[in-house]
N, C-alpha and C positions, 0 to 999 in steps of 0.2 A: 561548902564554905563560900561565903559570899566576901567577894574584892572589891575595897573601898578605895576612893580616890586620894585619899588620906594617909596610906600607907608611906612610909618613905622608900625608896629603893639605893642601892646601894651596889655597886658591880666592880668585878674584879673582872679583868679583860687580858685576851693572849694576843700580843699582831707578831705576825711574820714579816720580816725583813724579804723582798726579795733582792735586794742589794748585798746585803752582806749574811744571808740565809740565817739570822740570829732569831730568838725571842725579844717582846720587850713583854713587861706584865706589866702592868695599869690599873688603878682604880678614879671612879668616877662616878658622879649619881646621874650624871645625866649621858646615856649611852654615843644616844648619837650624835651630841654636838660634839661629844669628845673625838669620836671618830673622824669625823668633818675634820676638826681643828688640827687632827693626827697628819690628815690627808691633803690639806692646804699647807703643810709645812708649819703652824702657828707652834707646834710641841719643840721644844730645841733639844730634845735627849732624841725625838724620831725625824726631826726635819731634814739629817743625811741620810737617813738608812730607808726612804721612801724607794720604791711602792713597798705600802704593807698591807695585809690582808688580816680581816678579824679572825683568827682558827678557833676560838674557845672563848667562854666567857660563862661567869656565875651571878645570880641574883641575892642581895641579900637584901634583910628587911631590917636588919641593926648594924648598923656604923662601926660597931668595934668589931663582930663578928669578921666583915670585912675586911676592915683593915689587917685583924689578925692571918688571916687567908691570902692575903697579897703579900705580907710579910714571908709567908711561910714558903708559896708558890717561889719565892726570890732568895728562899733559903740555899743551899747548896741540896740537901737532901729533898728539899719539896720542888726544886727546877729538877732534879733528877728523876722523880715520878709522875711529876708534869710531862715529861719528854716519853716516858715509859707510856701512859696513857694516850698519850697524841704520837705514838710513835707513824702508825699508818699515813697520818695525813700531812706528817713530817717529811716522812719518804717520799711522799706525790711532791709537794712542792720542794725539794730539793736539798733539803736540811741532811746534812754531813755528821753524822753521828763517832763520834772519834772514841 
């Protein structure tokens, strides 16, 4: 399959608080300015809860698919399988599983 520059992309993202050892879920078409912006403090929902780390992150190529997947991930039952999945690299960096 041949990748066109035409494609749109579209991403759902995971950061780690090392501050307050929490998740945040995000979306964003453009990965890494969002991140930048994450990490200068520009986001006001992550600009106390700095340093964050990227631990996970999905690619889409349709906008609502996305959007529904970030919704879901910030469900109560899709943050809970989120967590079940990324449990290993939860545990490394400090995350308190109650």
């Amino acid at each position: 399959m041949e990748e066109t520059s035409d494609v749109s992309r579209y991403y759902v993202y995971i950061l780690f608080s090392f501050k307050d050892k929490k998740l945040y879920i995000g979306f964003t078409t453009d990965l890494k300015a969002r991140l930048s912006s994450h990490a200068k403090g520009n986001v006001t929902a992550t600009r106390l809860r700095r340093p964050l780390k990227l631990i996970y992150y999905e690619y889409f190529t349709n906008q609502k698919d996305a959007k529904t997947r970030e919704r879901f991930l910030k469900s109560g039952f899709g943050r809970s399988q989120l967590k079940l999945a990324l449990k290993d690299t939860l545990l490394k960096l400090g995350y308190r599983f109650i």
